[in-house]
Backbone as JSON Lines, residues from 0, in Angstrom:
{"i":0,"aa":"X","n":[-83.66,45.98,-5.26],"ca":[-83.94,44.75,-4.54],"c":[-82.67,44.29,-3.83]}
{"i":1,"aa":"X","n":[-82.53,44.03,-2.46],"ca":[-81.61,43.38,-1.81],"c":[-81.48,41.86,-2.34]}
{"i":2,"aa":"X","n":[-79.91,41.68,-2.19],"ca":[-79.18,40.28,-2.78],"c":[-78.22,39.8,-1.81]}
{"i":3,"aa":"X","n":[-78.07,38.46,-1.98],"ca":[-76.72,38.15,-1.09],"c":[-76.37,37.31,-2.37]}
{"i":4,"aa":"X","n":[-75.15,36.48,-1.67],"ca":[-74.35,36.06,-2.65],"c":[-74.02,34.36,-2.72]}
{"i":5,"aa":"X","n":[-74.48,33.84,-3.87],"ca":[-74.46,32.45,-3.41],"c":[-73.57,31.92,-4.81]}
{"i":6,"aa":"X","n":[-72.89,31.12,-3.94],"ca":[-71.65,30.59,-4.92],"c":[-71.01,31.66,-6.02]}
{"i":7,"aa":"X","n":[-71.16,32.91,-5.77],"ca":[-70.25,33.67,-6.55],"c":[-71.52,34.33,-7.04]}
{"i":8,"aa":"X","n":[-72.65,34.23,-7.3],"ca":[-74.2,34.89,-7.85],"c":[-74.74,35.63,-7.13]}
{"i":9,"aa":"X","n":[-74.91,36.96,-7.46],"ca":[-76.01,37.6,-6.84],"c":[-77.43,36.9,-6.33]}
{"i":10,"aa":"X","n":[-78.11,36.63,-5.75],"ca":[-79.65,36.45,-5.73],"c":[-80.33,37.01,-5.12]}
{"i":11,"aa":"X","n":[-81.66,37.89,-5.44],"ca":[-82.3,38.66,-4.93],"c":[-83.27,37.67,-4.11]}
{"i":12,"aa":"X","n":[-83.52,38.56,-3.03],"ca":[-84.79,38.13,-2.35],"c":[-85.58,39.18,-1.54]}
{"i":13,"aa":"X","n":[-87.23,38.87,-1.3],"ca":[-87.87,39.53,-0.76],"c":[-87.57,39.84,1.06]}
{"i":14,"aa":"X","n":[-88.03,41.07,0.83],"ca":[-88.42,40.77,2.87],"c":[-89.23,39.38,3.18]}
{"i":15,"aa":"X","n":[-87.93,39.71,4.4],"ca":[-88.88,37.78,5.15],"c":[-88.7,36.5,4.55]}
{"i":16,"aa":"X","n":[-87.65,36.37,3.25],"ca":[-87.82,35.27,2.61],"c":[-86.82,34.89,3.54]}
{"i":17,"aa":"X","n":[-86.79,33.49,3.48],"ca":[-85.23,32.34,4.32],"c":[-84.01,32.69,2.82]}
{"i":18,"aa":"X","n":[-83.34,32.25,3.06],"ca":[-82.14,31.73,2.3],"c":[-82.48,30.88,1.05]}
{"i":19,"aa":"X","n":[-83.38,29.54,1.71],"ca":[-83.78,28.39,1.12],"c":[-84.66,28.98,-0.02]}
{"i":20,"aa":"X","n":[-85.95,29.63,0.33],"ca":[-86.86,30.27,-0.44],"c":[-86.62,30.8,-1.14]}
{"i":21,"aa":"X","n":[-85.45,31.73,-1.23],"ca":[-84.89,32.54,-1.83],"c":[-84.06,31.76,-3.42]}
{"i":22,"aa":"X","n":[-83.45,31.45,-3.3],"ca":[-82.66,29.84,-3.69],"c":[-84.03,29.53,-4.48]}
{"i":23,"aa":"X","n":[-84.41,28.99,-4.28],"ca":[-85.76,27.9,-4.58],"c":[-86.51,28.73,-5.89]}
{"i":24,"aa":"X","n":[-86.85,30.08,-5.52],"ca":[-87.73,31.02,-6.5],"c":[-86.8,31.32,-7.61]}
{"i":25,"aa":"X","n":[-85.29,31.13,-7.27],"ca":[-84.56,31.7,-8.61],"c":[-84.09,30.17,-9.29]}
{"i":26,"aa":"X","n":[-85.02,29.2,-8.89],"ca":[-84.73,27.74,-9.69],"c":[-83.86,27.02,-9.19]}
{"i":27,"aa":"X","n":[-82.98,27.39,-7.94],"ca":[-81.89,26.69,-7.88],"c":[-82.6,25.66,-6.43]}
{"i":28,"aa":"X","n":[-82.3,24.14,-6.82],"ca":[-82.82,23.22,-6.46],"c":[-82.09,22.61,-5.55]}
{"i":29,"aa":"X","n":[-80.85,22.56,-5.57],"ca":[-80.01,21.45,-4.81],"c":[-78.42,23.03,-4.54]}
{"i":30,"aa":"X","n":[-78.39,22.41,-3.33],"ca":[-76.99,23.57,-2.61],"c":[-76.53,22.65,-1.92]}
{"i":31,"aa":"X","n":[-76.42,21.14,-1.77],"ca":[-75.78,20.64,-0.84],"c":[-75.49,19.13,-1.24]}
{"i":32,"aa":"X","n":[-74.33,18.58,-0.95],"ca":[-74.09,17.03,-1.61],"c":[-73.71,15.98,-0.59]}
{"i":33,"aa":"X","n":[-73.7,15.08,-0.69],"ca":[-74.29,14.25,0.69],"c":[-72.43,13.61,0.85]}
{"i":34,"aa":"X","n":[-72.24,13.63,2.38],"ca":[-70.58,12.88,2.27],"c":[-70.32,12.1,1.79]}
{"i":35,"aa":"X","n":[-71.21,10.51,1.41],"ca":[-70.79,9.49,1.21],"c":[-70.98,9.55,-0.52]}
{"i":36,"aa":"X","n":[-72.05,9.65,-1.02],"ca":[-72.09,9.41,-2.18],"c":[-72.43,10.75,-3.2]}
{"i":37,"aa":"X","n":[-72.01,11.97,-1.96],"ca":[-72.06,13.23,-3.0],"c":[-73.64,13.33,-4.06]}
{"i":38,"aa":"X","n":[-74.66,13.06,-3.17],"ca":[-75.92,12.94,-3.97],"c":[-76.39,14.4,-3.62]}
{"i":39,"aa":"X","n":[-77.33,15.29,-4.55],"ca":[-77.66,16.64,-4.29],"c":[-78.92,16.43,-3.56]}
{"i":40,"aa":"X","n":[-78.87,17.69,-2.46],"ca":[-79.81,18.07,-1.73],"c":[-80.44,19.27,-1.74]}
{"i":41,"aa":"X","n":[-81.49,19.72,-1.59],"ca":[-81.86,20.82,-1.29],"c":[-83.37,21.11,-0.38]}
{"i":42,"aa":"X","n":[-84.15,22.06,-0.06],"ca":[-85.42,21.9,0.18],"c":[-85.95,20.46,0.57]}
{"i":43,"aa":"X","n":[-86.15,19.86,1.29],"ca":[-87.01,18.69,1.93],"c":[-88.26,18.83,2.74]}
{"i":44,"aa":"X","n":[-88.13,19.17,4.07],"ca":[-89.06,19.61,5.05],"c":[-89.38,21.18,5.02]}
{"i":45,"aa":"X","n":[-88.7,22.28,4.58],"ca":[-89.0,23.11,4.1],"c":[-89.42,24.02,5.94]}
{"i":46,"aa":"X","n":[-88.92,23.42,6.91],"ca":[-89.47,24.0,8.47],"c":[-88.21,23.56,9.71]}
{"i":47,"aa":"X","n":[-86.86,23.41,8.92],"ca":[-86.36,23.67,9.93],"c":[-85.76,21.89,10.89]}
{"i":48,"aa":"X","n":[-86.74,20.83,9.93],"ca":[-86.79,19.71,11.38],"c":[-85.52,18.57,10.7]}
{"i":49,"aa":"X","n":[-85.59,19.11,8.96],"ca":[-84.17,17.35,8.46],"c":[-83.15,18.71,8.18]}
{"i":50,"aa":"X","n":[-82.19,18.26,7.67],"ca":[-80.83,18.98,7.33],"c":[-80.7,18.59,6.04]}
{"i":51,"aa":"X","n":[-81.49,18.38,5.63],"ca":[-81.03,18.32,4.11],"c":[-80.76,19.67,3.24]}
{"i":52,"aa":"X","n":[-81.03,20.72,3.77],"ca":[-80.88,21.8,2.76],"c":[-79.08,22.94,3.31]}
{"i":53,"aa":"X","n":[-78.99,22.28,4.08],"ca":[-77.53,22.32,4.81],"c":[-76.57,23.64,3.8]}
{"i":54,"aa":"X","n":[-76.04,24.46,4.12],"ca":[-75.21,25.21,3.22],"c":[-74.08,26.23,4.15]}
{"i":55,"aa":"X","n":[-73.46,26.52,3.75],"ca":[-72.32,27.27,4.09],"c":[-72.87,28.72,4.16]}
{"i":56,"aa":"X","n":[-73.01,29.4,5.77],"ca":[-73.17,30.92,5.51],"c":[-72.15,31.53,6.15]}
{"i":57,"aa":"X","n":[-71.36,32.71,5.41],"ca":[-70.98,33.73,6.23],"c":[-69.2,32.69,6.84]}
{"i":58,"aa":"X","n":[-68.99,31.55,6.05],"ca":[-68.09,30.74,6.6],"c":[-68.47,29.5,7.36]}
{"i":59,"aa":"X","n":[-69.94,29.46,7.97],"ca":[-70.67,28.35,9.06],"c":[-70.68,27.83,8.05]}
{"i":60,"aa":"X","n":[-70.37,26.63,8.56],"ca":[-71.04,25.12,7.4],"c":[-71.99,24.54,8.67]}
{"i":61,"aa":"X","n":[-73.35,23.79,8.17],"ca":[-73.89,23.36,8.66],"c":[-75.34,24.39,9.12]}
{"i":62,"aa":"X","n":[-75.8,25.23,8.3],"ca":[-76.81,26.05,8.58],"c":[-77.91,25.58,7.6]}
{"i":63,"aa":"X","n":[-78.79,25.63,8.17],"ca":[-80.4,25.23,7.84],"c":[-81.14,26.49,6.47]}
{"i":64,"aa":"X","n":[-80.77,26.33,5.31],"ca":[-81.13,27.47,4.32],"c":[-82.62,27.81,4.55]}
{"i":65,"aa":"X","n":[-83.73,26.63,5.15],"ca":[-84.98,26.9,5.12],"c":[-85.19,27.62,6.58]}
{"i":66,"aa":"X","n":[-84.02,28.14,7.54],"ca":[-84.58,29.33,8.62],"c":[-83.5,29.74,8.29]}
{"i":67,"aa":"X","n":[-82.7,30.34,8.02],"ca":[-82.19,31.44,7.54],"c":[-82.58,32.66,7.24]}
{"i":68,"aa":"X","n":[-82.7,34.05,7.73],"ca":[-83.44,34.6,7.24],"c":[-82.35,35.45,5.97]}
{"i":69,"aa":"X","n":[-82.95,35.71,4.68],"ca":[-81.91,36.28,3.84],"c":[-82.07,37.61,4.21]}
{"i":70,"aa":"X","n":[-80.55,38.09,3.79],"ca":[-79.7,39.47,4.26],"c":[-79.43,40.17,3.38]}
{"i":71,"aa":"X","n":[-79.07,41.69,3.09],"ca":[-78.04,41.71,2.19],"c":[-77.16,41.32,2.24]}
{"i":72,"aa":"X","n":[-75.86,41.01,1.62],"ca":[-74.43,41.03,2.01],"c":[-73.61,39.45,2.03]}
{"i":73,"aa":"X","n":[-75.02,38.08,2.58],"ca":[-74.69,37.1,3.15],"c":[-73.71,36.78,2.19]}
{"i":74,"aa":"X","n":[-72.84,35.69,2.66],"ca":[-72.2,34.72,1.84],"c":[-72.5,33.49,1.68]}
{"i":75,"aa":"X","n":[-73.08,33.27,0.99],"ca":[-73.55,31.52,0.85],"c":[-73.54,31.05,-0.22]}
{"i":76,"aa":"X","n":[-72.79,29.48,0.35],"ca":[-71.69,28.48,-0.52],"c":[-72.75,27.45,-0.4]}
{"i":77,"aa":"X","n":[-72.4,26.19,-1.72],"ca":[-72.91,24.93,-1.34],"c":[-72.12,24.13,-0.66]}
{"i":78,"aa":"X","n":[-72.56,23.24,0.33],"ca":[-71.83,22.84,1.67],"c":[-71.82,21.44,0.56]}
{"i":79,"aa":"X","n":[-70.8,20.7,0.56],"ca":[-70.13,19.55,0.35],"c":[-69.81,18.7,1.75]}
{"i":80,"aa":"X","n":[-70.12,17.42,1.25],"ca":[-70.19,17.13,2.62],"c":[-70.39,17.45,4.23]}
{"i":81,"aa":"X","n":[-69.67,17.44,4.94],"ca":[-69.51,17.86,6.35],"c":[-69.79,18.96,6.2]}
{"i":82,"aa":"X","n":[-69.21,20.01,5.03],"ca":[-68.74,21.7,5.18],"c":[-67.56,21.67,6.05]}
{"i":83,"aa":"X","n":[-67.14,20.69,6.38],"ca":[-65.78,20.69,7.17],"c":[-64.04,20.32,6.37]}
{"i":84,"aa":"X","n":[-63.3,21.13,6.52],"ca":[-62.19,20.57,5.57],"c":[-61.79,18.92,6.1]}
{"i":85,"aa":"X","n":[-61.87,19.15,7.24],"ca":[-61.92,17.37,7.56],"c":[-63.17,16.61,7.47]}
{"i":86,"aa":"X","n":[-63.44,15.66,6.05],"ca":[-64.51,15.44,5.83],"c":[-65.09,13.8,6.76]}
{"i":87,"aa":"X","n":[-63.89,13.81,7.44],"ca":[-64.29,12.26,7.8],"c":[-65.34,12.41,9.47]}
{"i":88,"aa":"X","n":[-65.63,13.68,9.72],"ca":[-66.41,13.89,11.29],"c":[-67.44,13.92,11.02]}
């Protein structure tokens, strides 16, 4: 089974799954914490239209886990705030 790599974890996923889906089937609920009050996010609209499921791929901060399509190989982090080292933009 193909895997990419999220926060240091293998996770497998099917052909065609997103990132998000992928994530989601192995239980993991929240990949993302909000700037101001660091509250967890994950899965919301589930199509692409809020940013709440926001995560770090491949180095991008600011990518949509629910169109993502999963890869082997990817790298994906949970995005903290911005995903920017300057968190104040």
């Amino acid at each position: 089974m193909n895997t990419f790599s999220f926060d240091g974890a293998a996770v497998p996923f099917a052909p065609g799954q997103t990132v998000g889906a992928a994530l989601w089937a192995q239980g993991v609920r929240s990949w993302r914490r909000t700037r101001v009050a660091g509250r967890p996010r994950g899965l919301f609209c589930g199509i692409g239209v809020c940013f709440d499921c926001l995560v770090e791929v491949d180095g991008r901060p600011d990518e949509r886990a629910c169109v993502v399509p999963a890869e082997p190989g990817l790298v994906v982090r949970t995005q903290e705030g911005t995903g920017r080292a300057d968190q104040s933009v």
